[in-house]
FIBA-688065 format. One line per 2 residues: number of its first residue (from 1); their letters; for each residue x, y, z of N, C-alpha, C. Coordinates in pm, whole numbers, m for minus. Last residue first. Layout:
<rs>
NUM = a = X Y Z X Y Z X Y Z | ...
</rs>
This chain:
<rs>
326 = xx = 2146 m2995 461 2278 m3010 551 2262 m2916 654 | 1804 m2957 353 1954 m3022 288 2006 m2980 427
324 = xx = 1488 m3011 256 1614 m2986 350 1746 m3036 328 | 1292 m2900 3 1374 m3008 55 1479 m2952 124
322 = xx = 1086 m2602 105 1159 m2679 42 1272 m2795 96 | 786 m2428 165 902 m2492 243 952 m2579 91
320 = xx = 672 m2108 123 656 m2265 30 782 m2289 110 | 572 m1974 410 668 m1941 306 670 m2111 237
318 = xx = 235 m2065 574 370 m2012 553 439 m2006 412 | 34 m2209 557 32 m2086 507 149 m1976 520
316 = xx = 192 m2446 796 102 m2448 687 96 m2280 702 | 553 m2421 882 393 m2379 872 315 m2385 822
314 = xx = 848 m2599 896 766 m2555 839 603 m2525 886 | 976 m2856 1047 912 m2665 1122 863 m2618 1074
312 = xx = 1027 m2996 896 962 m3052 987 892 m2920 1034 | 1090 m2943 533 1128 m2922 666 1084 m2903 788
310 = xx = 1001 m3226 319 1035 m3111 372 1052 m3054 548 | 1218 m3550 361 1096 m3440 319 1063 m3330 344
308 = xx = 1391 m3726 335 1313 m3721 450 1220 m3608 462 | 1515 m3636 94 1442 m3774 113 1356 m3775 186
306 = xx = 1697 m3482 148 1556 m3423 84 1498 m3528 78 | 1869 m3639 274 1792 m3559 374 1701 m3476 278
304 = xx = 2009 m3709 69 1951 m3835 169 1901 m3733 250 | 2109 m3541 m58 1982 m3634 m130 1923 m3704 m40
302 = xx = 2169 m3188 m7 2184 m3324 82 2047 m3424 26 | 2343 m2940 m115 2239 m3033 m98 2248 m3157 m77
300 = xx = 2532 m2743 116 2576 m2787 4 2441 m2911 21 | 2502 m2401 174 2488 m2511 213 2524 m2627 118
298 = xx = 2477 m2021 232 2506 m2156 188 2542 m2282 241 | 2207 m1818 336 2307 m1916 405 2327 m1981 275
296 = xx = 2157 m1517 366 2124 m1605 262 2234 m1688 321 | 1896 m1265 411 2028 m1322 502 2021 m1446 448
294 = xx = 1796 m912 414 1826 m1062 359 1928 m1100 394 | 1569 m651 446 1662 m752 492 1672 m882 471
292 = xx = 1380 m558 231 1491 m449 315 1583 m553 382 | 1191 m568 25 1262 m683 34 1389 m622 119
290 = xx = 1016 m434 m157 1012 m426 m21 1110 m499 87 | 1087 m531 m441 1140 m389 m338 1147 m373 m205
288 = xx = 1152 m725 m580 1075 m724 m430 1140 m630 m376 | 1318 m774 m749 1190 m841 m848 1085 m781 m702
286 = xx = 1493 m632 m660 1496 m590 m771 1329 m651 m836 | 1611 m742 m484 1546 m623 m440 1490 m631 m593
284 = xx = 1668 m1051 m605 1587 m1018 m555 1522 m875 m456 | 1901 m932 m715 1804 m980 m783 1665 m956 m726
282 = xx = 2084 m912 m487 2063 m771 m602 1937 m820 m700 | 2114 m1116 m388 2028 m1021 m311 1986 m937 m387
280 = xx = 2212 m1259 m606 2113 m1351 m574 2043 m1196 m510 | 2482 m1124 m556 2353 m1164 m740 2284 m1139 m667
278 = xx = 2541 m1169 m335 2518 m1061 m359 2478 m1089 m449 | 2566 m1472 m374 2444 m1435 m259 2503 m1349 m300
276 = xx = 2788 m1486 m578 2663 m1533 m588 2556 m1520 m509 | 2996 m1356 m429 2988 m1326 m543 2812 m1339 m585
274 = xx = 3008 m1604 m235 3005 m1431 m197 2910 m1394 m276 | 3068 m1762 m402 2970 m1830 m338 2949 m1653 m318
272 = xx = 3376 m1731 m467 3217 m1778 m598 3115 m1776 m524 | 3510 m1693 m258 3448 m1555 m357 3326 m1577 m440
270 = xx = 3490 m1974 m175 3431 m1877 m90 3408 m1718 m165 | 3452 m2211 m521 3528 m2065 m426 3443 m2008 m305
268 = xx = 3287 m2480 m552 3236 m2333 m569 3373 m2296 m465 | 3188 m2725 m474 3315 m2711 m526 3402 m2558 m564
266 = xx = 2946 m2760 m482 3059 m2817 m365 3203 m2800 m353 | 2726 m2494 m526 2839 m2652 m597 2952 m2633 m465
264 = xx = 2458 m2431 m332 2599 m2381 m434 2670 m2526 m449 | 2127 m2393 m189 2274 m2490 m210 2313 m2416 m318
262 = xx = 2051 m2157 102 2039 m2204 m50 2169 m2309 m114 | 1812 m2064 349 1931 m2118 348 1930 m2178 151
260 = xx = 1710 m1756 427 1694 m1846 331 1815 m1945 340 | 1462 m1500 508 1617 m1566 565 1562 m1730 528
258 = xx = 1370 m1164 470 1429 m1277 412 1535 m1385 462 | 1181 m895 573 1273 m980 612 1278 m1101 533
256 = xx = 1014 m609 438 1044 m787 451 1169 m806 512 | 802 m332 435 945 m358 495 934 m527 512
254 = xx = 575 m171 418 662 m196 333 771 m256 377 | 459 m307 690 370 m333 574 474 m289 414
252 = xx = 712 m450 853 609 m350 866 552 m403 686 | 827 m733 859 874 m648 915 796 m504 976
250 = xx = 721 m995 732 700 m855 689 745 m782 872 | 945 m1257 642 835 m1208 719 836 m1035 752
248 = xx = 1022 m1615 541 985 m1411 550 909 m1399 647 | 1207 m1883 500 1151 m1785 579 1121 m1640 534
246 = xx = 1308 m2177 303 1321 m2040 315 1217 m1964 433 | 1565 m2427 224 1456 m2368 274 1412 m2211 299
244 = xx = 1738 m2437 m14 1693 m2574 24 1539 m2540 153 | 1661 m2356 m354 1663 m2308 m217 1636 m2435 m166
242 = xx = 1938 m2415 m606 1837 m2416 m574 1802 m2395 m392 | 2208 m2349 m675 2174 m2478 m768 1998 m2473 m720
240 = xx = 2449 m2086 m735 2295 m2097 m672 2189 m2207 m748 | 2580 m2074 m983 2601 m2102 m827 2505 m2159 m742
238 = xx = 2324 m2179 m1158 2469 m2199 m1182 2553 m2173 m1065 | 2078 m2094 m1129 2099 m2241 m1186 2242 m2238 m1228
236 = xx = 2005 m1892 m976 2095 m1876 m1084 2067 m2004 m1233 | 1782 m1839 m701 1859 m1935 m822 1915 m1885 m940
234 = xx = 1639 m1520 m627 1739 m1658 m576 1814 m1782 m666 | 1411 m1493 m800 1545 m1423 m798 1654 m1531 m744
232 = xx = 1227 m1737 m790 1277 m1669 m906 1407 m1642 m897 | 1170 m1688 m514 1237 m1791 m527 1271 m1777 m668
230 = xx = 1056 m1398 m527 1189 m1428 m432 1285 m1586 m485 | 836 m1483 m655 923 m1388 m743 1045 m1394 m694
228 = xx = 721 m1619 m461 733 m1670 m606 831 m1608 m621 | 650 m1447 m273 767 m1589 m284 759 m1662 m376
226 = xx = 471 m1277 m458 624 m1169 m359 688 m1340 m325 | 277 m1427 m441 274 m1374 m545 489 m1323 m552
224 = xx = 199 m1493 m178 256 m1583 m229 280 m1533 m318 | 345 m1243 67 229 m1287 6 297 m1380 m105
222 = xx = 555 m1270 360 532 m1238 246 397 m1299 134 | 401 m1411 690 451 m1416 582 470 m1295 427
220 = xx = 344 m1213 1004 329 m1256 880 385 m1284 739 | 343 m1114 1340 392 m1139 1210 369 m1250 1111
218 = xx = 135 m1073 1538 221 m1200 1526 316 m1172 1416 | 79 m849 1369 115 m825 1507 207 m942 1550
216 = xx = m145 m925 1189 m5 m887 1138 69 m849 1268 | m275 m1074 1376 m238 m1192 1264 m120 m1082 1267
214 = xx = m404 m860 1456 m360 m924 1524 m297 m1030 1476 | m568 m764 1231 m433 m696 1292 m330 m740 1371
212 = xx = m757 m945 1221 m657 m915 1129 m500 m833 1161 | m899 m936 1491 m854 m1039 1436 m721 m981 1309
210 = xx = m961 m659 1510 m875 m682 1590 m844 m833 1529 | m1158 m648 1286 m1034 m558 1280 m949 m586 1388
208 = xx = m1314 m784 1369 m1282 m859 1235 m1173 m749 1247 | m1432 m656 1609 m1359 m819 1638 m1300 m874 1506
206 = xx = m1559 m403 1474 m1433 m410 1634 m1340 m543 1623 | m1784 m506 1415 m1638 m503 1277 m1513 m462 1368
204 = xx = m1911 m644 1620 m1865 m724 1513 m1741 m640 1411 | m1962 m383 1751 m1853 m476 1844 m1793 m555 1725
202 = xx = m2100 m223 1580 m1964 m170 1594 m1875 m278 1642 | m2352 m425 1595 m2281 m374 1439 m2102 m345 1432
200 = xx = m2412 m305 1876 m2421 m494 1797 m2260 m457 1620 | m2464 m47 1818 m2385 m114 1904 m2316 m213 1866
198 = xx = m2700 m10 1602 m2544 15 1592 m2446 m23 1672 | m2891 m198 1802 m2800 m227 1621 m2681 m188 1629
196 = xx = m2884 m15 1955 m2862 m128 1987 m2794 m214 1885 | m3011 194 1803 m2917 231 1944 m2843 69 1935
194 = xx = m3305 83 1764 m3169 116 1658 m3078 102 1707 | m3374 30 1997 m3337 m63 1919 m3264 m33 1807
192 = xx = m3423 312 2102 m3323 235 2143 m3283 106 2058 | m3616 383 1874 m3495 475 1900 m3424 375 1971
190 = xx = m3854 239 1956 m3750 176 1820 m3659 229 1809 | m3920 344 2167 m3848 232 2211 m3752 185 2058
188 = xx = m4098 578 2141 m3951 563 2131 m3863 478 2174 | m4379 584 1938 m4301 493 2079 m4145 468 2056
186 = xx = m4497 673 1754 m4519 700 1863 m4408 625 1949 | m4487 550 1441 m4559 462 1604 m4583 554 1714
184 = xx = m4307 731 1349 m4447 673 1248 m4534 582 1377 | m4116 797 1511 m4206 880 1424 m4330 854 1432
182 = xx = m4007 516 1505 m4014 601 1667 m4133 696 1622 | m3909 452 1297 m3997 405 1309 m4075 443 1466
180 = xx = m3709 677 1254 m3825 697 1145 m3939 616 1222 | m3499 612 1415 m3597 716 1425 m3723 726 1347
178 = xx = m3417 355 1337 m3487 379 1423 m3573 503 1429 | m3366 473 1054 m3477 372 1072 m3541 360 1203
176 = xx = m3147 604 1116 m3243 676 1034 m3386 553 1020 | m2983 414 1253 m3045 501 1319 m3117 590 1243
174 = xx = m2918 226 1031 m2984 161 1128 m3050 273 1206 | m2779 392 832 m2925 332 799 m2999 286 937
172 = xx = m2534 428 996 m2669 595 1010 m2807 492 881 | m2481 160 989 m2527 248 1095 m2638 375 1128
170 = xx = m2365 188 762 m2491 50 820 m2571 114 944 | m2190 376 745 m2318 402 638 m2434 301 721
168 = xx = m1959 255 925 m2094 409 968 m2222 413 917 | m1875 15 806 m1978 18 966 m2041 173 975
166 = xx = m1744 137 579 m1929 60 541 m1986 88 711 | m1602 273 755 m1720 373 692 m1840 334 611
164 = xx = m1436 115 862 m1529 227 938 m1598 267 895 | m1393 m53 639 m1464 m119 766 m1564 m33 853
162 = xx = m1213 128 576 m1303 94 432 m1419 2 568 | m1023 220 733 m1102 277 710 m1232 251 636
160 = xx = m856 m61 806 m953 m18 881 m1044 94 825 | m776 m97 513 m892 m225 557 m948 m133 655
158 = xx = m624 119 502 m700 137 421 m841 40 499 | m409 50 738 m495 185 703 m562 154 631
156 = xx = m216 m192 712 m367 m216 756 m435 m81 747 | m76 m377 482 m85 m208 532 m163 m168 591
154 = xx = m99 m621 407 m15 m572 520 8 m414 547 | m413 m792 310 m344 m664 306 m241 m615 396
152 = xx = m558 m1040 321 m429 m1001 272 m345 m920 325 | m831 m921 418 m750 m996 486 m601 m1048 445
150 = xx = m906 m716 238 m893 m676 384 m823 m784 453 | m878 m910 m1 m812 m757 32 m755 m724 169
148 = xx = m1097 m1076 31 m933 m1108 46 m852 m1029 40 | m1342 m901 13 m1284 m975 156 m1158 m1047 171
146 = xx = m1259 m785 m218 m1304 m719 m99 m1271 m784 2 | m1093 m1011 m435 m1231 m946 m393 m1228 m862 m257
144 = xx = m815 m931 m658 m897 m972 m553 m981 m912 m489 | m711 m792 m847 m806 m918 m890 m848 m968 m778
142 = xx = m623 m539 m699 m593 m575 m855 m755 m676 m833 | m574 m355 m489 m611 m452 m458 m627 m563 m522
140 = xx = m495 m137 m556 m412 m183 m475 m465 m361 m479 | m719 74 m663 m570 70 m738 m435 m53 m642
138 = xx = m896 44 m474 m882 m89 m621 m777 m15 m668 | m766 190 m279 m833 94 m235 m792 m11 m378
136 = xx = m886 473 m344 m764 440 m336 m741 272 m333 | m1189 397 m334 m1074 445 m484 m923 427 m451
134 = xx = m1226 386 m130 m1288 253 m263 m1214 277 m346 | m1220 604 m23 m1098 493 28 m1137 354 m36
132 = xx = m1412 747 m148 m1240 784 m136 m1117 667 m107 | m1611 648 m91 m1572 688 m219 m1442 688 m200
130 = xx = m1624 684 181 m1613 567 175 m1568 578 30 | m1637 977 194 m1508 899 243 m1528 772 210
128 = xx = m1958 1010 125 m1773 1109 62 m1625 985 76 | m2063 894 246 m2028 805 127 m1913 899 80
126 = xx = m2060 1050 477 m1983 931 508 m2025 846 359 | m2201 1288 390 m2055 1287 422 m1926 1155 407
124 = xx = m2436 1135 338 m2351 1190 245 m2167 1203 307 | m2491 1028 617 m2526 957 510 m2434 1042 371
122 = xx = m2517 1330 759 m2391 1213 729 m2362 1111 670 | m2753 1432 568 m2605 1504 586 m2471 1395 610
120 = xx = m2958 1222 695 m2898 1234 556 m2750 1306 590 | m2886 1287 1005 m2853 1153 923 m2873 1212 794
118 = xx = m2936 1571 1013 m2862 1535 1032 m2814 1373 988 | m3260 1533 953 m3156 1617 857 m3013 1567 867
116 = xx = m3354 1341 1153 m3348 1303 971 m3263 1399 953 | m3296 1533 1406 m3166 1379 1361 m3203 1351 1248
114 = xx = m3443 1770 1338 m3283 1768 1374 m3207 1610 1352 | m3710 1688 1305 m3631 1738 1172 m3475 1725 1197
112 = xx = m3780 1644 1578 m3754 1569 1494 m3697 1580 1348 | m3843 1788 1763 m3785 1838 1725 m3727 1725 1624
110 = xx = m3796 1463 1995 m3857 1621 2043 m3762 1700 1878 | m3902 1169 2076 m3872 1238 1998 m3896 1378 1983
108 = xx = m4049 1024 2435 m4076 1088 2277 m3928 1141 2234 | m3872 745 2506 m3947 882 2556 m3937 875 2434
106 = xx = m3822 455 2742 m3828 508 2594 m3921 678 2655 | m3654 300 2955 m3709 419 3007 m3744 535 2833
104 = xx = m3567 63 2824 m3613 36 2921 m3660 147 2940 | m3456 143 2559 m3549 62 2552 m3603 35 2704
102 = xx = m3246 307 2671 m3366 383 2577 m3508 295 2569 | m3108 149 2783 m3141 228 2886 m3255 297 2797
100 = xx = m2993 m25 2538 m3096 m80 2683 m3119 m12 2753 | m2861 227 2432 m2983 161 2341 m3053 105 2448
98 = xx = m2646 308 2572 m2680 379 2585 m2860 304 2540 | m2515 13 2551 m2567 49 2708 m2662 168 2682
96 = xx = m2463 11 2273 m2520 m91 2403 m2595 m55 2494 | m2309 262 2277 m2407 237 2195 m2519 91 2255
94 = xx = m2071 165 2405 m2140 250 2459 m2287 283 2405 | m1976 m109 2286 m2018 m102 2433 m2092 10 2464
92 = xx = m1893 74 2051 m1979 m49 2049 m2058 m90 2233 | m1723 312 2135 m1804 318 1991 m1892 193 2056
90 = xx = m1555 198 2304 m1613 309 2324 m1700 343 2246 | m1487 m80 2279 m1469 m28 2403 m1601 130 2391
88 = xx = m1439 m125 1971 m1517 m172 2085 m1570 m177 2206 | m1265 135 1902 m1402 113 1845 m1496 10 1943
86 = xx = m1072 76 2080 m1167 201 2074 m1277 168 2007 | m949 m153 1925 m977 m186 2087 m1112 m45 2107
84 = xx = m902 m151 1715 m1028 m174 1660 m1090 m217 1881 | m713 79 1739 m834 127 1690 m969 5 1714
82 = xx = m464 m97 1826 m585 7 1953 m702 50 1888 | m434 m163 1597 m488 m249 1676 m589 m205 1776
80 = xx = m306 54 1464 m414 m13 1426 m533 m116 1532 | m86 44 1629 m201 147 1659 m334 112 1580
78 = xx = 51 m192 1560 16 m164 1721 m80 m78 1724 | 74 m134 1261 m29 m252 1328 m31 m260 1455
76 = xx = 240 51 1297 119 71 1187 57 m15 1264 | 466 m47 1446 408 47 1485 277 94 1438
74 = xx = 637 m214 1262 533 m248 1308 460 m166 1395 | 873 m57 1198 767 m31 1092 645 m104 1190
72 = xx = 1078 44 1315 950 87 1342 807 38 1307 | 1362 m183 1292 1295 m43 1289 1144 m76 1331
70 = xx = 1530 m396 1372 1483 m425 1205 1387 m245 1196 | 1686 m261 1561 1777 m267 1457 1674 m325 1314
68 = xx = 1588 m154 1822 1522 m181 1750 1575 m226 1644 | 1858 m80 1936 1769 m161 2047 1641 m169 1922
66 = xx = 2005 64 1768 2059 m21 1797 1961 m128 1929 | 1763 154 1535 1823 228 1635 1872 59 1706
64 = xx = 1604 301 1230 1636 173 1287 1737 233 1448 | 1424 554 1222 1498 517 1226 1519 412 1299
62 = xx = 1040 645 1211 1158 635 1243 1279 561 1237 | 812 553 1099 918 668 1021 1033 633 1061
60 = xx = 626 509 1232 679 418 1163 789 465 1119 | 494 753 1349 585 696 1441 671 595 1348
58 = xx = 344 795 1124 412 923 1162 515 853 1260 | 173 606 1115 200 576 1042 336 722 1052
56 = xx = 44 608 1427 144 522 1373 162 503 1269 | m78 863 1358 23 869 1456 89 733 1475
54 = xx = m264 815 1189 m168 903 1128 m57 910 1220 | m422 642 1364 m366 549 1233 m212 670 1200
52 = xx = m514 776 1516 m445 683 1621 m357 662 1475 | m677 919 1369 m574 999 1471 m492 891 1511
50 = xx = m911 760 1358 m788 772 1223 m721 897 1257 | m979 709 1583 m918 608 1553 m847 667 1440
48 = xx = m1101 992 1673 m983 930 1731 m930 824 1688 | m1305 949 1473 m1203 1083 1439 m1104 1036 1515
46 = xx = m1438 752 1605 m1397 703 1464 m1279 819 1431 | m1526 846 1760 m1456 759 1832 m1369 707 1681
44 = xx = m1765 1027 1703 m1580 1118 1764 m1502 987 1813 | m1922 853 1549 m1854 947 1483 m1704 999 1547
42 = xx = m2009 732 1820 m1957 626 1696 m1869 765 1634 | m2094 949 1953 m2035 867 2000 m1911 782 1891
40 = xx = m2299 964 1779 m2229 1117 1767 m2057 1005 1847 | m2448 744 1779 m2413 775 1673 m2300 893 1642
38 = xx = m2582 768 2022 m2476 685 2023 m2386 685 1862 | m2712 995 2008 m2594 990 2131 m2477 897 2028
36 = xx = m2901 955 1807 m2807 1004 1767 m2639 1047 1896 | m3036 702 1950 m2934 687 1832 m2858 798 1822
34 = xx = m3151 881 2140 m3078 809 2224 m2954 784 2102 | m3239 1194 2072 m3262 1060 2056 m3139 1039 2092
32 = xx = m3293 1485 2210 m3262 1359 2286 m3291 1194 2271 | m3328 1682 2031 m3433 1588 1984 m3406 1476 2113
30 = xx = m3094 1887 2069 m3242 1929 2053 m3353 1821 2061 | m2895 1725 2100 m2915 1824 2233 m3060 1883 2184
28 = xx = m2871 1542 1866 m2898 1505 2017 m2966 1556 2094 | m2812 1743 1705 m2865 1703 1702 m2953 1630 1819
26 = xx = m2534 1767 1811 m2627 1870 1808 m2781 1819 1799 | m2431 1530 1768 m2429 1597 1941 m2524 1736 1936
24 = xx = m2407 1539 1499 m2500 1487 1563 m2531 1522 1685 | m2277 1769 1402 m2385 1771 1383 m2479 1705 1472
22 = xx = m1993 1645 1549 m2030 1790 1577 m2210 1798 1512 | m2000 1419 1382 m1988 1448 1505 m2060 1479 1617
20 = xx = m1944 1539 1101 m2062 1458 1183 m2090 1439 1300 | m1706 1624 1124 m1805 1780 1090 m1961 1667 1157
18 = xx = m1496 1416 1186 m1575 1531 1292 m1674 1616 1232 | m1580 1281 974 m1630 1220 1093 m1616 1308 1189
16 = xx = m1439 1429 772 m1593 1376 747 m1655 1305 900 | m1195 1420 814 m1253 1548 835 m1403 1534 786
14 = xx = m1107 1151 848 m1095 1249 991 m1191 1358 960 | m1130 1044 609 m1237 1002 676 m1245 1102 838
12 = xx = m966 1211 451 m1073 1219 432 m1198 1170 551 | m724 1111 593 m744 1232 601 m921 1264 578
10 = xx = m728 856 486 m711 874 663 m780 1013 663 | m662 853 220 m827 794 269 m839 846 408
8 = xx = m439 999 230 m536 1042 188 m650 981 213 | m296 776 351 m314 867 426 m404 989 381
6 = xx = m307 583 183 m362 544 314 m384 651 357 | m98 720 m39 m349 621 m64 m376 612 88
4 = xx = 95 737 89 1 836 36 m157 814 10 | 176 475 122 188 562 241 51 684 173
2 = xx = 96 202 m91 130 351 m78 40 449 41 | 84 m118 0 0 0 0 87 123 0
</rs>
C-alpha cells in the first residue's frame, strides 16, 4: 500500500467524521434521541481512531536504532490495533448500554427534523469517504475481492477505514430507521433498538479488525505472489543450484525480512559463493522492493535428507518450504 493512498483515505475520513460528530451531538441536544448519542459517539470515536492510524504511520518513520535494529515499521499494526480496541470499548459497548437504557425508560422524539436532517447530511458525508478509500483501495487490490483484500493486506490503514465507513453508512441506515420508526408509532423504544444495532454492528467489525491486525502483530509471511518472485530471484541455476529452505516475514507493511538457506556446488570458491548471494540479493530487491533484509546461508544439498521431506518446522500458510539439505 502507498503511504500516500492510506493517508489520503485517513485524512478524508478524519474530516468527514468530525463535521458529523459535531452535527450529531447537536442534534442530540435538541431531539434527545438516544441513536443520535450513540451515533455522535460512533462518529468522535472514529475521528480518534484515524488519529491513532496518522500517529502510527508518523511513528513508523523512524529510524532503525541499535535496540530496535529491524525499525519501526510495526508500529502501523500496534495502533491499528488500539483502533479496533476504541471502536469496541467506546463506539460499540457504549451504543449498548446507551440503546438498553432507551429501551427500558423510551421517551418521545422532540424536534424531529434535527436527527433526519442530520442523518442524511452524514449519510452523504460518510459516502464522501467511503468513495475515497474505494478508490484508493482498487488501485491496490488488482483481482482480488473485498474480503481477500482486507485480509491479505499488510498495510492495515486502508482495511480499517473501508470497515469504518461501510460500519458508519450501516449504521446511520440503522439510526435513520430507528428514528423513522419512533415517528411513524409514537413509541420511542425503536430509537433504542436502533441504538442497539449500531452497538451490535460496531462490536462485530471491532472483532474482524482486531482479528486481522492481530495476525499482522504475530507477524506474517510475504504474500505468495512476492515468494514466487523471491524464489525466481534466488537461483541462478549456476552457483545458486536451488533453495533448500526459506523464511519471511514482513517487518512493517513496506518492509520484509528474508532468511533463506540455499545450495551452491561443492566445489564453488568462498568468492564464488560471496559473489553469488550478492547476485542472488541484487536480484531479488529488484523483483521485491520491499525486500529491506536478507540473510542467505550456503549449504551444500543433501539427497539423503531431501528424502526425509520437507522441513519438519515448516507452517502451513507459511513461506513454500523446500527439501532440506545439511
Amino acid at each position: 500500500m502507498s503511504a500516500s493512498g492510506g493517508t489520503k483515505a485517513i485524512v478524508a475520513a478524519l474530516g468527514a467524521n468530525l463535521a458529523i460528530a459535531a452535527s450529531k451531538f447537536v442534534a442530540f441536544a435538541f431531539s434527545g434521541s438516544s441513536s443520535m448519542l450513540a451515533e455522535g459517539v460512533h462518529s468522535l470515536a472514529d475521528s480518534g481512531n484515524q488519529f491513532l492510524l496518522l500517529v502510527g504511520g508518523k511513528k513508523a518513520q523512524r529510524q532503525a536504532s541499535p535496540q530496535h535494529p529491524f525499525g519501526y515499521g510495526r508500529e502501523r499494526f500496534i495502533y491499528a490495533f488500539l483502533v479496533s480496541i476504541v471502536l469496541f470499548s467506546i463506539g460499540g459497548m457504549f451504543a449498548i448500554y446507551e440503546g438498553y437504557e432507551k429501551v427500558r425508560h423510551p421517551h418521545d422524539l422532540e424536534h424531529w427534523y434535527w436527527p433526519v436532517g442530520v442523518l442524511v447530511f452524514a449519510i452523504i458525508a460518510e459516502g464522501f469517504s467511503f468513495r475515497t478509500a474505494i478508490k484508493e483501495s482498487n488501485g491496490l487490490r488488482g483481482t482480488l475481492s473485498w474480503k481477500e483484500f482486507i485480509r491479505r493486506a499488510k498495510a492495515p490503514e486502508l482495511p480499517v477505514v473501508l470497515l469504518e465507513d461501510f460500519g458508519a453508512l450501516i449504521g446511520l441506515v440503522l439510526a435513520l430507521g430507528g428514528v423513522g420508526l419512533s415517528l411513524l408509532t409514537g413509541d420511542g423504544v425503536w430509537d433504542g433498538i436502533g441504538t442497539l444495532c449500531i452497538g451490535v454492528l460496531l462490536v462485530l467489525i471491532a472483532l474482524v479488525l482486531a482479528a486481522e491486525t492481530k495476525s499482522l502483530l504475530l507477524g506474517e509471511a510475504a504474500g505468495l505472489e512476492d515468494i514466487k518472485k523471491i524464489e525466481a530471484a534466488i537461483v541462478d541455476g549456476d552457483t545458486v543450484t536451488r533453495i533448500i529452505h526459506m523464511r519471511t516475514l514482513h517487518l512493517g507493511p513496506e518492509e520484509l525480512l528474508i532468511a533463506a538457506k540455499i545450495a551452491v556446488q561443492h566445489d564453488d570458491t568462498a568468492t564464488e559463493v560471496a559473489g553469488a548471494i550478492n547476485a542472488a540479493e541484487a536480484r531479488i530487491r529488484a523483483a521485491v522492493p520491499i525486500a529491506r533484509v536478507i540473510y542467505l546461508e550456503p549449504d551444500i544439498y543433501s539427497e539423503a535428507e531431501a528424502a526425509e521431506g520437507p522441513d519438519p518446522k515448516a507452517t502451513p500458510g507459511g513461506p513454500t518450504p523446500h527439501p532440506a539439505g545439511h
